[in-house]
N, C-alpha and C positions, 0 to 999 in steps of 0.2 A: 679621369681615366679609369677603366675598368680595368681586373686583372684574373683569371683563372688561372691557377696553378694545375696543369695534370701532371703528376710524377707517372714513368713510362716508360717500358723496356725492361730487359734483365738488369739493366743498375738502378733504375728508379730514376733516369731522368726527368729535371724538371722542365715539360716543357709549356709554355704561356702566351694563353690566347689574351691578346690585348685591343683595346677597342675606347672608341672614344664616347662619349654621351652623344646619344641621338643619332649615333652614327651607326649605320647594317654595316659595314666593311672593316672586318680585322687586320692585326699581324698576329701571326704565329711565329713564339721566335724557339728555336730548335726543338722543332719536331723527330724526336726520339723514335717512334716508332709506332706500330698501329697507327698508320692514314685511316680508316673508314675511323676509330675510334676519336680521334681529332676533328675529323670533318662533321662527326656527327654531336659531339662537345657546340661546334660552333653553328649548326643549324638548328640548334635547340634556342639558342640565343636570336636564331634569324639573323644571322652575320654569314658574310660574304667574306672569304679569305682573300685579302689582296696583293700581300706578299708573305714570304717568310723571310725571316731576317736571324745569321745562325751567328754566336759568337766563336763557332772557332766548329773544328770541322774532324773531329772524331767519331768514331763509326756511331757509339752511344748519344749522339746529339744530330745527326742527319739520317736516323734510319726511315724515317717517314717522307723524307724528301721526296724523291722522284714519283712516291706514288699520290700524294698531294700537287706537284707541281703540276700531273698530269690528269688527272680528277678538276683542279679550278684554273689551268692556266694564270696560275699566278708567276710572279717577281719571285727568284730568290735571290737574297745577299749574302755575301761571303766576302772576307777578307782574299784577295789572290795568294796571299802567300802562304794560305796553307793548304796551297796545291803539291807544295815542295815535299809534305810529309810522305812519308811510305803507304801502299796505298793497303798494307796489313793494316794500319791503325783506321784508316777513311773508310775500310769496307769499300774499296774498289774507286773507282774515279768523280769525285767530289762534282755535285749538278749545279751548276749557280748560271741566274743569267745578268748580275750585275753585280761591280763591286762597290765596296765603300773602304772607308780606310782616313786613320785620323783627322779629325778636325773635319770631317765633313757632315753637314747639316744636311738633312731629309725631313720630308714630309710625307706622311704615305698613311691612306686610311684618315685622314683629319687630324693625325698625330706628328707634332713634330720632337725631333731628336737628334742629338750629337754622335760621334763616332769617337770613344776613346782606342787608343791601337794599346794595348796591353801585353804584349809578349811575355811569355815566360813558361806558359804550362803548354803553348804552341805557337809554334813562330805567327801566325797572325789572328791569336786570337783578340777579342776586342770585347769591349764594358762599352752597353748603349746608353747615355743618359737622359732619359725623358723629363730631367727638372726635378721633379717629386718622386720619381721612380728610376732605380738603376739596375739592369739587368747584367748582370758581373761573368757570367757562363762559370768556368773552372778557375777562373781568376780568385777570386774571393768567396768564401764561402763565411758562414755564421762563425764565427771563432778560432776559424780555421782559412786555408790558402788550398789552391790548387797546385798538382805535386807536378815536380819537374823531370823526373827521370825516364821518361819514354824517350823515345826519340821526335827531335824536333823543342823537346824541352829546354829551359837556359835558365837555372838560378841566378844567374844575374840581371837578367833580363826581369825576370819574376819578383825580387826586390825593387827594381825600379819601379817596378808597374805598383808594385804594392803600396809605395812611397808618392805616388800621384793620389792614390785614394787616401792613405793617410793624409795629406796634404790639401784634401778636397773643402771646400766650405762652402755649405748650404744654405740658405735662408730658412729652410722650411726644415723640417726631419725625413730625411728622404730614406724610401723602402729601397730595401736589399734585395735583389730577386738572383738567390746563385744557381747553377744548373744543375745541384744535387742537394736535395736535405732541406734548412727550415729556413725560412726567411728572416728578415731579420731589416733595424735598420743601417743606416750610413752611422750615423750619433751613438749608437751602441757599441757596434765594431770597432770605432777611434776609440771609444772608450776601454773595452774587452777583450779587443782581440790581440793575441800578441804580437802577432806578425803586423797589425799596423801600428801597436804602440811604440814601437820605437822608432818609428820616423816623426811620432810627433811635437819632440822639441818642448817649443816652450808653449805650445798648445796643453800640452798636459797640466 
C-alpha cells in the first residue's frame, strides 16, 4: 500500500492519497481543501480517484469535497451521524453519497479496510484500519488526542475511543496516519502517548 501525505488548508490538514500496487485507482481520504491541488497530486501518479472516504466531517477536513466529487464522479463516505453537527462547524451541508459505520468491511480501489466508529472529538467520527496502516482523523494524533469541546464533542465518548486503540494489537507495527501533524506509529503511541497509556494495564 502506498501512502501521500499532503498537509492542506488554513490548518494544515492531513489529507492522503492512498493506492494499492499496480493499481491506477485511489482513495482520498479527507480532502481538506484545494480540489485541482489533490487532483493533480494524484495525476502525477496516473491514478484515478475512486472514492473519498472522510473520518469525521469538519469544515477543515471536507473542504475539497464537492469540488473533487464533481471533477471525477467519485464515492464519498461519511459516517451519517455527523450530519447532526451544526453546520458552522461542516461549512454548510455535509456531500456524502454513501455511508459506512462500525464493523463494516470495504473494498474500494484494490484496497481492503475496516470501519472503527470512534466518537468523541464528533459524534461519528471513525479510525479506518487497513491492517498495516491506520488513518485515526482527530481521534488520535502523535502524542497527543483530538480535543472535545466543540460542539458535538463527548469526553466520554473520546476516552473510550481512545481505550479501543490502547487496547489494539497488531501483528505487524502499524503506521499512524492522524489528520493534523507527524505520523507516527500504533507501537509508539501505546508506548508514548499519555492518553493511551493508561488504559494499557498489564500491557505496559
Amino acid at each position: 500500500m502506498n501512502v501521500i501525505r499532503l498537509p492542506i488548508g488554513i490548518y494544515m490538514t492531513n489529507c492522503y492519497i492512498v493506492w494499492a500496487d499496480g493499481c491506477d485507482r485511489c482513495l482520498v481520504i479527507d480532502p481538506a481543501a484545494k480540489p485541482e491541488a489533490i487532483e493533480a497530486a494524484c495525476e502525477k501518479k496516473g491514478l484515478t480517484i475512486e472514492a473519498i472516504l472522510l473520518t469525521h466531517g469538519h469544515f477543515d477536513h471536507v473542504g475539497a469535497v464537492p469540488g473533487l466529487a464533481e471533477a471525477t464522479g467519485c464515492r464519498v463516505f461519511m459516517n451519517e451521524r455527523e450530519t447532526s453537527m451544526p453546520e458552522s462547524l461542516t461549512n454548510g451541508k455535509l456531500y456524502y453519497t454513501d455511508t459506512y459505520d462500525e464493523g463494516d468491511e470495504l473494498t474500494l480501489a484494490g484496497l481492503s479496510f475496516k470501519v472503527m466508529a470512534t466518537p468523541g472529538h464528533t459524534p461519528g467520527s471513525v479510525c479506518l484500519d487497513f491492517g498495516d496502516h491506520m488513518f485515526t482523523g482527530d481521534t488520535l494524533f502523535a502524542r497527543s488526542m483530538g480535543r472535545t469541546d466543540l460542539a458535538g464533542g463527548n469526553e466520554e465518548q473520546m476516552q473510550q475511543s481512545l481505550k479501543r486503540l490502547a487496547e489494539l494489537q497488531k501483528d505487524c507495527e502499524c503506521a499512524i496516519h492522524p489528520g493534523h501533524s507527524a505520523e507516527s506509529t500504533l507501537a509508539l503511541e501505546q508506548e508514548y502517548n499519555s492518553y493511551l497509556k493508561k488504559f494499557m494495564g498489564d500491557r505496559q
